[in-house]
N, C-alpha and C positions, 0 to 999 in steps of 0.2 A: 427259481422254482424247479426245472429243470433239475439241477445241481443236488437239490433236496431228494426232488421225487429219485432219482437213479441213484441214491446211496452215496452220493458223496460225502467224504469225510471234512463237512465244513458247517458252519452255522447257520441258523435262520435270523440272528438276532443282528449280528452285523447288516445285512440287506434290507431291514427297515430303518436301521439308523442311515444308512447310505440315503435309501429313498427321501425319507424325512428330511434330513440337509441338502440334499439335491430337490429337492420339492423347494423347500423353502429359499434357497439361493436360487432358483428359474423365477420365482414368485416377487423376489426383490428385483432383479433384473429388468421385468413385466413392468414392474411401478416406478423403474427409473431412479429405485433410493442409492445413494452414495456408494462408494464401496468397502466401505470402511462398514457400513451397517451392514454385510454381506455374512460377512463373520458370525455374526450376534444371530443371525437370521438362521444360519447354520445348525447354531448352538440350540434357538428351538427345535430347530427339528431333529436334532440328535436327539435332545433329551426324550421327545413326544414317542420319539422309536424306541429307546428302551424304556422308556414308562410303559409303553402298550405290550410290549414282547415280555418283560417280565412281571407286570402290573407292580412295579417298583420304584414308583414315581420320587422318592428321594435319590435316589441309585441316581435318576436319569436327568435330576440337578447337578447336582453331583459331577457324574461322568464331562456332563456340557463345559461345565465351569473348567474343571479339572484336566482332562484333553484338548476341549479345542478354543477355548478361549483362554484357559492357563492363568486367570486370574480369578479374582475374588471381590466384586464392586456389588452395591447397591443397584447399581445401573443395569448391571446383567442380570442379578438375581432374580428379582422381576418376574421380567417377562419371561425367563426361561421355567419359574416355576408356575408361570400359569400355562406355557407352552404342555410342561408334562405333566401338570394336572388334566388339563384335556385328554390327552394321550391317554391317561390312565382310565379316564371315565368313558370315552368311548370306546378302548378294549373293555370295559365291562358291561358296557350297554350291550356289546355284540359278542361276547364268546362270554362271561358272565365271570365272578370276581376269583375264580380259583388260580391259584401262585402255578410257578413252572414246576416247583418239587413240593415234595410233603417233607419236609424237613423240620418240624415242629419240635425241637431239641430244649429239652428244660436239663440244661447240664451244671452240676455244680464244677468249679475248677478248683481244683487241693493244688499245693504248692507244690508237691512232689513232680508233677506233672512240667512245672517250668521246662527242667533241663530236658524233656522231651521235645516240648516246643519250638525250644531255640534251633535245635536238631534239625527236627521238620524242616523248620524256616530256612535251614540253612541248603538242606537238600533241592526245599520246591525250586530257589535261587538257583540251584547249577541246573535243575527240571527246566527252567525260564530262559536261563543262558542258551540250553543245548536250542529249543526252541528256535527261539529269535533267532540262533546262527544259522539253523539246520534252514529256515524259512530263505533267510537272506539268502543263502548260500543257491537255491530255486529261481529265487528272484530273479538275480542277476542273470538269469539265462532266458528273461523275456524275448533273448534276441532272433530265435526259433517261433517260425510260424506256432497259429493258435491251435492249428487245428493238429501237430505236431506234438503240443502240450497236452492237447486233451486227451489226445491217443494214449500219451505217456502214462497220466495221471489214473483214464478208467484201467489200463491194462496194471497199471504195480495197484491199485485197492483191489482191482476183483480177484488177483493172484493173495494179495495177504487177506482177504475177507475169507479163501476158503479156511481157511485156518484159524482164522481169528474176525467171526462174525461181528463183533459187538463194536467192531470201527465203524461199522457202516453207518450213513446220518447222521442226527445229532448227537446220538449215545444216549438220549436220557434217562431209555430205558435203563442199560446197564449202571447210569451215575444211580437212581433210585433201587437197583440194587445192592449196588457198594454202599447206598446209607443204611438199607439196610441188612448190612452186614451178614447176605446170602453168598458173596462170592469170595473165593478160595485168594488166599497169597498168591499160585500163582497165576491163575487170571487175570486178577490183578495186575502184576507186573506184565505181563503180555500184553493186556489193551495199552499198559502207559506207552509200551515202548513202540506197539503197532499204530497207536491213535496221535504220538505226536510224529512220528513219520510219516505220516499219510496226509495227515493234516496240513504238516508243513512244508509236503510237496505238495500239494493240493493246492492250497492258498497262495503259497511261492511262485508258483508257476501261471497261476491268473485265473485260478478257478473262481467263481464268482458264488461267494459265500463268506460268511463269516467267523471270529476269530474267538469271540467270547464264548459261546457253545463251547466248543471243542476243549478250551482252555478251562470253563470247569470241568469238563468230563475228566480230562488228563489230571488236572491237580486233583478232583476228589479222588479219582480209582488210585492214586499213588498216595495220597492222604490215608487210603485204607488198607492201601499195604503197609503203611507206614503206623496204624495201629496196630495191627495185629502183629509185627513186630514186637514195638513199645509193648504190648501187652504183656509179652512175655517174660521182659528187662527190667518192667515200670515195677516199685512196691503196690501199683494200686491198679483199678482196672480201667482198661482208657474203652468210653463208648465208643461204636463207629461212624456215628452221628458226628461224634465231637471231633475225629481224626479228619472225616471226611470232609466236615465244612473248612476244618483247619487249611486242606489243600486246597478247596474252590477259590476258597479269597487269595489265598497264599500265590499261586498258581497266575488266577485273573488281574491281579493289583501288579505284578511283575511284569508281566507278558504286554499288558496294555500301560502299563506305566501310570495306572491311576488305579492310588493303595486305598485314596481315600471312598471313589467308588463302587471298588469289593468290599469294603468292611460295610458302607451305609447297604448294600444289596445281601450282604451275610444278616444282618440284623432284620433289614423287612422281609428275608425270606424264609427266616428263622425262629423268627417270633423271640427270640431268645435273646435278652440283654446281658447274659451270662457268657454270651458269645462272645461280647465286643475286647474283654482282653487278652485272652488268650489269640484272639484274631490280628489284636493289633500288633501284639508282641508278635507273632509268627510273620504277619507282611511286612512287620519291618526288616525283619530279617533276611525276608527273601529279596526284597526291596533293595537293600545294601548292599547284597552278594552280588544281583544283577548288575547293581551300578559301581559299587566298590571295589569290589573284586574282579570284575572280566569287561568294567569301561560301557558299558552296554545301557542301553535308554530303553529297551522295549523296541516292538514291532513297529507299531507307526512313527515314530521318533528314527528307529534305523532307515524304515523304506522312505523318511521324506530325506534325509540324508543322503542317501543313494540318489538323489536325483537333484542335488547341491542344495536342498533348502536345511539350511541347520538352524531350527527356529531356537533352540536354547542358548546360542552363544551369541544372540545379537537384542540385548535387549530394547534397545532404542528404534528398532525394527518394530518390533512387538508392539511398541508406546508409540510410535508414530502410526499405526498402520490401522492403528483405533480413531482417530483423528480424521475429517475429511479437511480439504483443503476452504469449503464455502466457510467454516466455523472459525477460520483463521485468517483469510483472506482482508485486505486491506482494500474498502470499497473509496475510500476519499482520493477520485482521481476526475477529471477532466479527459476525454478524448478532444485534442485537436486536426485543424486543418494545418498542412504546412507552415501557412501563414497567417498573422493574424493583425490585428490593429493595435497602436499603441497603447489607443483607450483599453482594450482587451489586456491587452500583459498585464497592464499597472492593475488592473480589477483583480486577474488572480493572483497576483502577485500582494493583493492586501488584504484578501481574504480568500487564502490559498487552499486548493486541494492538496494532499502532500503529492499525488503526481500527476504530472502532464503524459498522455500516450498521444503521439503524435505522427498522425498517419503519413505514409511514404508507400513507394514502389519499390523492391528488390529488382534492380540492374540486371541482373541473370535470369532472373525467372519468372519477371513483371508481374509478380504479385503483390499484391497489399499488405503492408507491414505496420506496424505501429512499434514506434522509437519511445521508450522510455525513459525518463527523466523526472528528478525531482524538481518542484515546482519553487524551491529555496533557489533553488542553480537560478531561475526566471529571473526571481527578486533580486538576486544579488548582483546580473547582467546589469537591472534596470539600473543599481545606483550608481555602477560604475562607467556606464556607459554614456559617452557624449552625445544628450540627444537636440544639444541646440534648440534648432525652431521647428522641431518635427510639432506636424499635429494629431491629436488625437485618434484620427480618422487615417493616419499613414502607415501602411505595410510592414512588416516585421518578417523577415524570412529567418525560423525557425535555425536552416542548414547556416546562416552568415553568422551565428550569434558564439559557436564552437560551446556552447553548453554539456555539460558532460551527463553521460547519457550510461543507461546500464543495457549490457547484450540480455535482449531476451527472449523468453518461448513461449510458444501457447502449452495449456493444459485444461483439460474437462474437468468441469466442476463435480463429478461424481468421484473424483480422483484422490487419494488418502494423502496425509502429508508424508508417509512410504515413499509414495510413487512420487510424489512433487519433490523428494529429496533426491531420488534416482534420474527424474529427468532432468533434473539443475545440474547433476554430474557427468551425466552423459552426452547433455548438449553442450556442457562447457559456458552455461549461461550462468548471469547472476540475480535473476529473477523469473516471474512466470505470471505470461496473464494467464487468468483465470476466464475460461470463455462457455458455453453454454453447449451441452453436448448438442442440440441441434440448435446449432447459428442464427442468429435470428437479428434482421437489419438493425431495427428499433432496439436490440441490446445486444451487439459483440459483445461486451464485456461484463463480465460479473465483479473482478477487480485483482488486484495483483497482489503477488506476493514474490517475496525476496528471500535469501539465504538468513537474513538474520530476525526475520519472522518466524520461523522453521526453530533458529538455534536458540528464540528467546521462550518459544513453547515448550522446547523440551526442556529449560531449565527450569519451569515453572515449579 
């Protein structure tokens, strides 16, 4: 809010989707749910914040699905569309049902106009490139105190604001200019070039605001340079309505790397289904450049990178980290005592759990351990084993029997099959109990799981 009120060149729309998914993932935490449901939890409240901030509650399915959960199921869709219908009805109950622009564009599209489009699309794509790098390129210099960054930040906007007021906040005034087509060529090009500098040092450097604002500010005022250009090249006449939605989407689908949540936010904000192909043909294009042409994924995709997470080149990551471990978990086990009775083996040994966990003390650190083992290894001791005239009621030492045994770890049942494949690698183990986040006598165990639990789910 701060950030807002003092002019800075950053969004108000990112800060409720932040809140919203930070609301929502504290709230799942609070109830103890998996973490694997943490995700999905997220995805409500991303969507509930831009459903509320633009009253665009398709947008802010959309965006959910398409950003941070990166897929497309029945299972998500759901609740994330009842998430952002809420979202949407409570921004109307309390500020009442009017859109962020007047943008109400009844445009017909002539053909002629194609090779315009593609143009655009190709420029907003190098507008996206410059962005994202110019952003990263801030980023990476988190390494300077905050209060060193913020000095940086107010002092280069209040030097380019005197010159060029219309950086400051959100813009929307001046975007609702550029729609309608009150401001000059080069103003236009001024604000693009002063709004995604400021922006991008702005946000790069840890200003606390968001990305989607400013991104259509920058792609419409350059959408409407980019008509009044065309106008002059084109056989036909290009509106600046049409130029200018052309850059918002163009602009927002490249930059955030979700084409499909600009075009559904161009259409609810646009009332105009006339919009939808000239929009898609132009974000695809810009879409391509960014990624085809200069390697580039968009802002959040680059800054989780920069800090080693590369969620697109691992998809088994992704598939697994949907998954908790309680849903996969192998509960058919027996906890034993060291030792047991004969009559004991031969019982589970003929109506077997598939494992025996079999408590012990660690040597070095005198704590309680439970030894691992299938419960086939029991039976197989028992046929082969010469038991003479043992009785029923005789002693079995567990440790005399050399039964083979798998190394293993604990793990929290809140825990993803992710995290249960990372800790089987890093402990160097071949399986994992499965234990209760707070331990409780009457049930250590929830049940276990193995390497080829894990490798027979993900083939499913």
């Amino acid at each position: 809010m701060i950030a807002l009120l003092s002019g800075q060149s950053v969004g108000r729309e990112g800060p409720c989707v932040h809140l919203g998914a930070g609301t929502a993932s504290q709230l799942g935490q609070w109830l103890g749910l998996p973490r694997n449901s943490l995700r999905t939890l997220v995805a409500f409240g991303a969507a509930a914040g831009i459903s509320a901030s633009f009253n665009t509650p398709m947008a802010g399915v959309i965006f959910a699905m398409e950003v941070i959960l990166m897929e497309h199921t029945i299972a998500g869709f759901i609740p994330v569309i009842v998430a952002s219908v809420l979202g949407a009805v409570i921004s109307q109950l309390v500020f009442g049902s009017d859109i962020s622009f007047d943008v109400d564009a009844r445009i017909g599209v002539e053909v002629a106009v194609i090779p315009y489009m593609l143009v655009a699309g190709l420029i907003f794509g190098i507008a996206a490139v410059a962005f994202t790098q110019l952003h990263m390129l801030f980023f990476r210099l988190h390494r300077y105190s905050l209060l060193l960054r913020f000095t940086v930040i107010g002092v280069v906007t209040g030097l380019i604001a005197v010159f060029v007021p219309e950086i400051m906040g959100t813009g929307y005034d001046t975007l609702a200019d550029a729609l309608n087509g009150v401001l000059t060529l080069e103003i236009l090009l001024l604000v693009v070039l002063a709004k995604l500098a400021v922006t991008a040092l702005a946000t790069g450097l840890g200003m606390f605001g968001g990305l989607i604002g400013p991104s259509l500010v920058i792609g419409g005022c350059l959408g409407g340079a980019l008509g009044l250009i065309g106008g002059d090249l084109m056989p036909v006449a290009i509106d600046p309505k049409f130029s200018v939605l052309l850059g918002m989407v163009a602009m927002m689908g490249a930059v955030l790397n979700a084409p499909m949540a600009a075009l559904v936010a161009t259409l609810e904000l646009s009332h105009s289904p006339e919009m939808i192909f000239p929009s898609m043909l132009t974000v695809v294009v810009a879409c391509l450049t960014l990624k085809q042409g200069f390697g580039s994924e968009g802002v959040f995709t680059e800054q989780l990178r920069h800090h080693g997470h590369d969620i697109l080149s691992d998809h088994s990551k992704g598939f697994l980290s949907r998954v908790g471990v309680a849903s996969v978990m192998n509960k058919s086990f027996v906890i034993c005592d060291p030792d047991l009775s004969l009559g004991q083996a031969k019982a589970l040994a003929s109506q077997p759990p598939i494992w025996l966990l079999v408590k012990g003390t660690d040597a070095d650190t005198d704590t309680d351990t439970l030894q691992l083992m299938p419960t086939a290894e029991l039976a197989r001791w028992l046929e082969s084993a010469e038991l003479g005239e043992m009785e029923a009621t005789d002693r079995l030492q567990f440790s005399e029997m050399n039964l083979a045994s798998y190394a293993s770890v604990e793990i929290d049942s809140l825990a993803s099959l992710h995290e249960a494949s990372n800790r089987l690698r890093s402990a160097e183990a071949e399986a994992l109990v499965v234990v209760p986040v707070i331990k409780s006598e009457a049930k250590p165990v929830l049940g276990v799981i193995t390497k080829t639990n894990i490798l027979n789910y993900y083939g499913m």
